[in-house]
C-alpha positions as CSV (number, residue, x, y, z in Angstrom):
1,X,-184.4,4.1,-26.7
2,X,-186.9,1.6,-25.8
3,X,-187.2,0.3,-29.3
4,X,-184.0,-0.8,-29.2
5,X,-184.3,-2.4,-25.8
6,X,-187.2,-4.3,-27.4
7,X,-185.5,-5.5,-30.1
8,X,-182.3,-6.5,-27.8
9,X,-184.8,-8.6,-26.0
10,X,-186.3,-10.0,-29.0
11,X,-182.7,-11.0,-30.9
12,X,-180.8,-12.2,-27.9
13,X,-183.4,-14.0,-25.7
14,X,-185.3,-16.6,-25.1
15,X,-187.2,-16.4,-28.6
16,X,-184.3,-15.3,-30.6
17,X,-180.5,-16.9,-30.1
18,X,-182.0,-18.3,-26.5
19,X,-180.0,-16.2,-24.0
20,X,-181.4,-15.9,-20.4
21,X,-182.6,-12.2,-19.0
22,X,-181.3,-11.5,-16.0
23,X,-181.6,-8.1,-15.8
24,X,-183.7,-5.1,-17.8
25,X,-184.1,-1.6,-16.3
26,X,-184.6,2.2,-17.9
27,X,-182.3,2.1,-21.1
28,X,-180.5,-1.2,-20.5
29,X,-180.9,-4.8,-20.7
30,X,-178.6,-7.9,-19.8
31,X,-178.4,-11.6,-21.0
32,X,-176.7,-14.3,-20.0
33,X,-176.0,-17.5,-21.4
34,X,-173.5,-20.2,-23.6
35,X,-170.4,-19.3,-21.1
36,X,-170.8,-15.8,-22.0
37,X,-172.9,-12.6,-21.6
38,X,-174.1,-9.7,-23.5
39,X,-175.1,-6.1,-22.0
40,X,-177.5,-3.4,-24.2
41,X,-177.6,0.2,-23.1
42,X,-178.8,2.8,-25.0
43,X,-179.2,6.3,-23.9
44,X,-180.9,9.1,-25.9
45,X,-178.1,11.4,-27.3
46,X,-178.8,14.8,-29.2
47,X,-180.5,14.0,-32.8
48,X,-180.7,10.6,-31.9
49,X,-180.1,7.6,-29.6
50,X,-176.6,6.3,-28.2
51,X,-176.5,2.0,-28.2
52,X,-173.7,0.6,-26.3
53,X,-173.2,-3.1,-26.4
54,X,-170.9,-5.2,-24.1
55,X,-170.7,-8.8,-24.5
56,X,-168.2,-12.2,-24.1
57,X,-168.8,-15.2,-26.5
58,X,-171.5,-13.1,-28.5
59,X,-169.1,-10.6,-29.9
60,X,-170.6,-11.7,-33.6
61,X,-174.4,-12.0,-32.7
62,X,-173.4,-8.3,-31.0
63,X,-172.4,-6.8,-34.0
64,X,-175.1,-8.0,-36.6
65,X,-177.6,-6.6,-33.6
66,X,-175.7,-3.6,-33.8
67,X,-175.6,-3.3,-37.8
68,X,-179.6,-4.0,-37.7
69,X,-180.0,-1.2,-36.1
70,X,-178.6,0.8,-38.9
């Protein structure tokens, strides 16, 4: 769960496509940024771990994060 938190932070902020962090707390992170805005949660779910991504003008940076997760 945290791994992909890290990651999120690392592809969508200030290092990666330069979105600000506004918020991060236990299993979910927010960016803002370019008109638009783009939510992470993930949540640990049986065998695994359950991402969730919500976003506004990054609708195609949200889905190649969400295909590198694989």
């Amino acid at each position: 769960m945290q791994e992909v938190i890290r990651r999120a932070q690392a592809w969508f902020g200030p290092q990666g496509l330069g979105l600000n962090l506004l918020e991060r707390g236990e299993g979910c992170v927010h960016f803002e940024g370019g008109g638009g805005f783009v939510t992470v949660t993930a949540c640990p779910e049986k065998g695994g771990t359950r991402v969730e991504l919500l976003a506004r003008e990054w609708e195609g940076p949200a889905r190649e994060f969400a295909s590198s997760l694989g």
